[in-house]
N, C-alpha and C positions, 0 to 999 in steps of 0.2 A: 645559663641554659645548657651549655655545654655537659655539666656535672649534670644535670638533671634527667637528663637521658639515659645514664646508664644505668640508675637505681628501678628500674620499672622493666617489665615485660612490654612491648609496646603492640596494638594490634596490626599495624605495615611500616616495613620500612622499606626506603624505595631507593637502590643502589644506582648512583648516575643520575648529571645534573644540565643533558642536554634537553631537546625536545621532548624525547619521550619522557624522561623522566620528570620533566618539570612538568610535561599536561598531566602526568598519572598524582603529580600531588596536588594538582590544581582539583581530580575530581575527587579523590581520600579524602583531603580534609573538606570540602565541600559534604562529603555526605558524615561528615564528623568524625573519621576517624584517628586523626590528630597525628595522620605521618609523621615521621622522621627521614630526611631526604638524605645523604650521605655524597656530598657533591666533588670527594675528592681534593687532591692540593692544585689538580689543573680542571677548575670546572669548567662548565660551560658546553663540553663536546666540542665537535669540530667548528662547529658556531663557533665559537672564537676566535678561531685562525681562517674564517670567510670576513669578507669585505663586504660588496654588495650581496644581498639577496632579494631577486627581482619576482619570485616565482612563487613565495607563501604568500595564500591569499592575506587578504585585509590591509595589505601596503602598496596601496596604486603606484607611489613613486620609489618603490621599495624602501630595503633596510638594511643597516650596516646588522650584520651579524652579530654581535659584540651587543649591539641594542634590542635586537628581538629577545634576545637569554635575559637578558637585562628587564626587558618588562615581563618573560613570562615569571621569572624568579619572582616578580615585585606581587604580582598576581596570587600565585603559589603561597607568598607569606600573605600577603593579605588574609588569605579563607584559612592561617591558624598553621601551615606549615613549620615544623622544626627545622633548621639548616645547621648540619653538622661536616665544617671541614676536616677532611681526612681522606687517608686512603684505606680501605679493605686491605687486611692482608691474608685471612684465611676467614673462613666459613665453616661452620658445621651443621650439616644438614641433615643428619641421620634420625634429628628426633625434632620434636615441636614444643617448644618455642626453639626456633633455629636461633644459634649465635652469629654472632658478627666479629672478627677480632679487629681493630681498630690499630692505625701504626702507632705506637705509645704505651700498648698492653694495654690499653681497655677493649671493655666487650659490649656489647649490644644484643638485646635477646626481644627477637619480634614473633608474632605469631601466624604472619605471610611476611613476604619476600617479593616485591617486586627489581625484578634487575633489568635494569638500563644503561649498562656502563658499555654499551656502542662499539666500535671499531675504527680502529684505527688503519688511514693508508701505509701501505708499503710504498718509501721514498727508495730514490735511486743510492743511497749513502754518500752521498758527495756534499751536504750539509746544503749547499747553494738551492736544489728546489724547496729544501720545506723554508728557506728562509724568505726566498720571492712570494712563495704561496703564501704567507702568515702578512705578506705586506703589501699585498695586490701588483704584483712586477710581472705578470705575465706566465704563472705556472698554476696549473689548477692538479686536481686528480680526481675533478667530478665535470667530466661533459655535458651535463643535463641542465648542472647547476651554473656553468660560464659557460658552455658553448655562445650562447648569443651575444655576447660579449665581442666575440671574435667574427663577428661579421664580416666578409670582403678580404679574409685575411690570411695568412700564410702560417699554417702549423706544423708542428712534431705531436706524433702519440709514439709511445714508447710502450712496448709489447706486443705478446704475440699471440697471447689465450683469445677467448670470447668476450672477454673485457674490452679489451683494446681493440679490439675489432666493429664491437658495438658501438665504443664510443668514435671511431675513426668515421664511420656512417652517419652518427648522428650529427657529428662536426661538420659531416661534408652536406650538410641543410644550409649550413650558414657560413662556410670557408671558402676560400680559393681555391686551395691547397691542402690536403694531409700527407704528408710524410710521416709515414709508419718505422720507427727507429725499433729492428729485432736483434738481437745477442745472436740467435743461430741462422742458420739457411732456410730454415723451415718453420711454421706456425703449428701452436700448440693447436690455433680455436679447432671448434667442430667444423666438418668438410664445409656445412652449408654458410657456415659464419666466414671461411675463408676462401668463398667462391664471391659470394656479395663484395666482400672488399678488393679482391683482388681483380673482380671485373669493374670496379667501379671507376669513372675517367676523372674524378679526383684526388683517389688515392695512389698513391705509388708507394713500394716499399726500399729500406736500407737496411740491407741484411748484414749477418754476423760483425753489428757493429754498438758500441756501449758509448754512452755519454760519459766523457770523465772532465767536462767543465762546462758550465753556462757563462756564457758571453749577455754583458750586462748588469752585471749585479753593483757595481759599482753606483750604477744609475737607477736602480731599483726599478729597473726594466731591462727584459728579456730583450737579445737584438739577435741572437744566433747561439751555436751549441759548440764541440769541440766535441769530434767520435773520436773514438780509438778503435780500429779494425782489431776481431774478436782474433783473427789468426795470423796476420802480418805485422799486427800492431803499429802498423800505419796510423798516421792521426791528418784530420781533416778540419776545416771548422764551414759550418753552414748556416746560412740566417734563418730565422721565423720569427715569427711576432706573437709566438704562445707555442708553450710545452705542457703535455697534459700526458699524467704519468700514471700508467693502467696497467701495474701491475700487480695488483690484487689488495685486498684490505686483510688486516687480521683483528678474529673480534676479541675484545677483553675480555676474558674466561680463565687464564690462567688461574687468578685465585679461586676458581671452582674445583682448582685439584680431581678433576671428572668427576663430578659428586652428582651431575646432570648429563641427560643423552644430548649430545651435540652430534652434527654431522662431520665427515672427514676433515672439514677445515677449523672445527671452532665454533661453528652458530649451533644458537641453543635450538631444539628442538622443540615446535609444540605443536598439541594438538589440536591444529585448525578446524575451525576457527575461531577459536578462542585462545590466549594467552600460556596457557597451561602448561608446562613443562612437566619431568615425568618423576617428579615431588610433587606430592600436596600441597599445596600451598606456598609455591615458588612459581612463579610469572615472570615473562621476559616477553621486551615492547623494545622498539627500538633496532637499531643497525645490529646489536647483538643476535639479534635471530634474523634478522632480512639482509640475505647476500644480495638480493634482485635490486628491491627499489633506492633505498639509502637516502632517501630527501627528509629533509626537516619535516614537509607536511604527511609523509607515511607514519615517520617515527611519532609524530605526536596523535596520531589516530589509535594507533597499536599501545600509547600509553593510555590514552583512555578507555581503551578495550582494557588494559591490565587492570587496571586501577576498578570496574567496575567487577573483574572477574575476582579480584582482592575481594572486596564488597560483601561479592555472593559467596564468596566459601568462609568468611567470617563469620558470617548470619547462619551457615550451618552449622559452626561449632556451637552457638548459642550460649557468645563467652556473659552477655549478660544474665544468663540462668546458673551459671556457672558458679 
């Protein structure tokens, strides 16, 4: 199967093998256009490095993450999906059929383009939270997605944009406690984002101070932090029962080499409401173009939106007349 993909012009190929990507093949080959998925050497999306998910409809007692990718991939092949491990390493978008370069020196040449290759959280560098986050110990970097986890409970958020602030508010639904952990004296967020938390009677802040060790890892749970003061370099250590790290995502675009408008961070650009990017025949579903929401059940909405905008701009090239 592998050899067989590269001798052919294909009519979508759908870059990215989380939510989005996996509903956007689920409806391509459903209306027969016989996708090719491109799921990377670490599929799955951040689905793989979640544990429970309590919040996508259709699992009353929910689902290990790792198991929802798992049956929508199974879904996806069923209705005729191709599944091609690799990573993208360059693109060429300048004309139609767009290329794909593949790590290995092969190539792929589709006639639409959907991209779903997501974003990725920015961790602290200290190795210790993505290793708690990948094995459920008590570190998240989506409040939406474990806030309720942390019921009756004593937290850190770490940051000081509109991120962190958002998500310090929505903790405080179901915390004790937020202890807000900033590097400087001052908050990036917007005034009204750092009025809300700063008046709120469960947040408190800990300014010009950085994490440089989680207490707990040995037990594969969080039990406290280790700050290091931003100017004295004083070091302290504090308990919580959850650290949730909000400071910003970056989306996967690099190998777009700007060949697409994206806004000042990296998300793709398109023109709502529809999928469309500002190539013909290039769609983006998924954490790639969505700073705001970032849930499994947006992403897979916005792949079925790609996937049917694929659809409609195939049927105007009239490649069967062709």
């Amino acid at each position: 199967m592998s050899e067989m993909i590269y001798d052919k012009t294909h009519k979508v190929v759908v870059a990215g093998s989380g939510p989005a990507g996996l509903t956007a093949a689920v409806y391509a080959s459903r209306a027969n256009l016989e996708p090719v998925l491109i799921e990377g050497f670490k599929a799955g999306g951040q689905l793989e490095d979640t544990t429970d998910v309590e919040n996508y409809p259709g699992f009353p007692e929910g689902v290990l993450g790792p198991d929802l990718i798992k049956l929508m991939r199974a879904q996806a092949e069923r209705f005729g999906t191709l599944f091609h491990r690799g990573d993208i390493m360059n693109v060429n978008l300048s004309e139609n059929p767009f290329s794909l370069e593949l790590k290995g020196d092969r190539e792929i040449r589709t006639r639409s383009l959907i991209l779903a290759t997501g974003a990725s959280a920015k961790w602290l560098g200290i190795g210790e939270d993505q290793k708690l986050s990948a094995s459920g110990g008590g570190v998240s970097a989506c409040a939406t997605c474990d806030g309720f986890f942390y019921k009756n409970k004593d937290v850190l958020v770490v940051g000081g944009g509109d991120t962190a602030m958002e998500e310090s508010l929505f903790l405080a639904k179901f915390c004790s406690s937020i202890r807000v952990i900033h590097r400087r004296d001052r908050l990036r967020a917007s005034k009204i984002m750092q009025e809300r938390a700063l008046n709120h009677p469960k947040i408190e802040f800990v300014w010009n101070s950085q994490i440089t060790r989680i207490l707990g890892v040995e037990e594969n749970s969080i039990r406290g932090v280790e700050l290091t003061h931003t100017q004295t370099g004083a070091r302290q250590e504090i308990d919580c029962e959850g650290l949730f790290v909000a400071i910003g995502h970056q989306p996967n675009t690099a190998f777009l080499n700007g060949q697409l408008d994206t806004d000042e961070t990296g998300y793709i650009r398109c023109h709502a409401p529809s999928t469309k990017t500002s190539i013909d025949g290039v769609f983006a579903c998924g954490d790639v173009m969505d700073p705001h929401y970032r849930q499994a059940v947006t992403a897979a909405g916005t792949g079925c939106s790609a996937a049917i905008d694929a659809e409609r701009y195939l049927e105007s090239l009239n490649l069967d007349q062709a």
